[in-house]
C-alpha positions in Angstrom: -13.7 8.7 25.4 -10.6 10.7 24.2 -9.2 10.4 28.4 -10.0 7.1 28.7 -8.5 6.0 25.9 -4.9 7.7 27.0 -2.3 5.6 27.1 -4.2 2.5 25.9 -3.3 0.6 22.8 -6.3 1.8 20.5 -7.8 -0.6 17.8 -10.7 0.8 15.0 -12.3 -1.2 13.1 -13.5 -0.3 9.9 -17.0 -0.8 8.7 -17.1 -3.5 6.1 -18.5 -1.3 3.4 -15.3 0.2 3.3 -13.4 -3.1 2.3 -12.8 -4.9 -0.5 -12.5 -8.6 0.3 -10.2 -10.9 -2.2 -9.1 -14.7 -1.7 -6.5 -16.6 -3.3 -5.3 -20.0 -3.0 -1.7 -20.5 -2.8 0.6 -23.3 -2.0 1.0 -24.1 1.6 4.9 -24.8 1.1 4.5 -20.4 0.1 3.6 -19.6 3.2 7.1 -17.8 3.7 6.4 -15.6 0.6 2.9 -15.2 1.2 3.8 -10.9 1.9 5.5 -10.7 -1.1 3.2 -12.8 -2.9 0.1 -10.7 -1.6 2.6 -7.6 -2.6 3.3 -8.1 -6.0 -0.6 -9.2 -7.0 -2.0 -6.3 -5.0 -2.4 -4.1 -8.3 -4.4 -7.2 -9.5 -6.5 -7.9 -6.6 -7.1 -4.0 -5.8 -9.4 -1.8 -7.7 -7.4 0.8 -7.0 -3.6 1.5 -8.0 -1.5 -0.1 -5.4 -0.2 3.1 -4.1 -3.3 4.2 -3.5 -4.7 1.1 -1.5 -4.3 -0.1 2.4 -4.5 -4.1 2.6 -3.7 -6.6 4.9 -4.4 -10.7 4.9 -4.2 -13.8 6.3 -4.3 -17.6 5.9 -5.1 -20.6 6.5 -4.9 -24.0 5.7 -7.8 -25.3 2.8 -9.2 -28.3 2.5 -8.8 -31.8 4.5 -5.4 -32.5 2.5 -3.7 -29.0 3.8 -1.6 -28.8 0.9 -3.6 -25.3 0.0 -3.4 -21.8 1.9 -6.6 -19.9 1.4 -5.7 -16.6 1.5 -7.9 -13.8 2.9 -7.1 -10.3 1.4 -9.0 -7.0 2.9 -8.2 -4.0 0.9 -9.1 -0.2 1.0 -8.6 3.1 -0.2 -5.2 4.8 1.1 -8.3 7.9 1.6 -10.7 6.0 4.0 -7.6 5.1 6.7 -6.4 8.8 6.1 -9.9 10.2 6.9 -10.2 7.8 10.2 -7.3 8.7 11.4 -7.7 12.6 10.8 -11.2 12.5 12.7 -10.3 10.1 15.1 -7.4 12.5 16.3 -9.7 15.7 15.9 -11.6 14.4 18.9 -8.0 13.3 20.8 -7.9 9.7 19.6 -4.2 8.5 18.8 -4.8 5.2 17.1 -2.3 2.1 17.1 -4.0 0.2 14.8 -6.9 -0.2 11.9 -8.5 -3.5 11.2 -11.4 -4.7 8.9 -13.2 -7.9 8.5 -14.1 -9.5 5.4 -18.0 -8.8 4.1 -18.8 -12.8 4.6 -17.1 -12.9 8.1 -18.8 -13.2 11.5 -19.3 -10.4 13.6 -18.1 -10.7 17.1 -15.1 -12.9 16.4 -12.0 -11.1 16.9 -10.1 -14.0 14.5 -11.4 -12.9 11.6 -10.0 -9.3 12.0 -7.0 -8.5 9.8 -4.8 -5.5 10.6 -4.7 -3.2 6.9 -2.8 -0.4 8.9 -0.5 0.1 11.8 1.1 3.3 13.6 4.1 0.8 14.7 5.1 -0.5 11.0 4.3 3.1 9.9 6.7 4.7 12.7 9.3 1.8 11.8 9.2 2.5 8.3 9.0 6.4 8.3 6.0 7.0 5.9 2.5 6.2 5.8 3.5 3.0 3.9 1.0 -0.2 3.0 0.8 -2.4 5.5 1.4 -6.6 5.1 -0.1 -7.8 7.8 -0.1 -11.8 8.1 
């Protein structure tokens, strides 16, 4: 698996036991803010500290009137992406990125995956920051 995966953009998905699944509502005209707005409530929405959780969201538009964004938080332990990654790369898996679908999701669709880590916004930033994915 390891070979064939060389030099291919590789995607895990975590299992959804491992995520913690929070919605908001928000204004629509926030959509802008929505990753600093996910940012600063993530010690709310997260049971654990925030620098010790992985999240990433997305949104859409609520309702018929589409002046709402309901907002689709996945959230998990910094530890759980740490220990994917580490046993992933024990058996020669470099991975690009980590998704997660929410617990209430459909299985199969690829538009309800959010992306709660990536190597490209880690390498840009330097450290194994949290992601905002939206």
């Amino acid at each position: 698996m390891a070979r064939a995966a060389r030099g291919r953009f590789v995607i895990f998905e975590l299992p959804a036991d491992k995520i913690v699944n929070r919605r908001a509502n928000v204004p629509a005209r926030s959509r802008e803010f929505l990753a600093g707005l996910v940012h600063d409530q993530i010690e709310l929405l997260s049971p654990w500290p925030a620098d010790q959780a992985v999240y990433g969201f997305d949104a859409a538009l609520s309702g018929e009137n589409a002046v709402d964004l309901d907002v689709r938080v996945l959230i998990t332990p910094r530890t759980v992406v740490i220990d994917a990654l580490n046993k992933l790369a024990a058996i020669g898996l470099r991975v690009d990125r980590i998704v997660a679908r929410g617990s209430d999701d459909e299985i199969g669709k690829a538009s309800n995956l959010v992306t709660v880590w990536s190597r490209r916004l880690v390498d840009a930033a330097g450290e194994a920051s949290t992601v905002r994915a939206g």
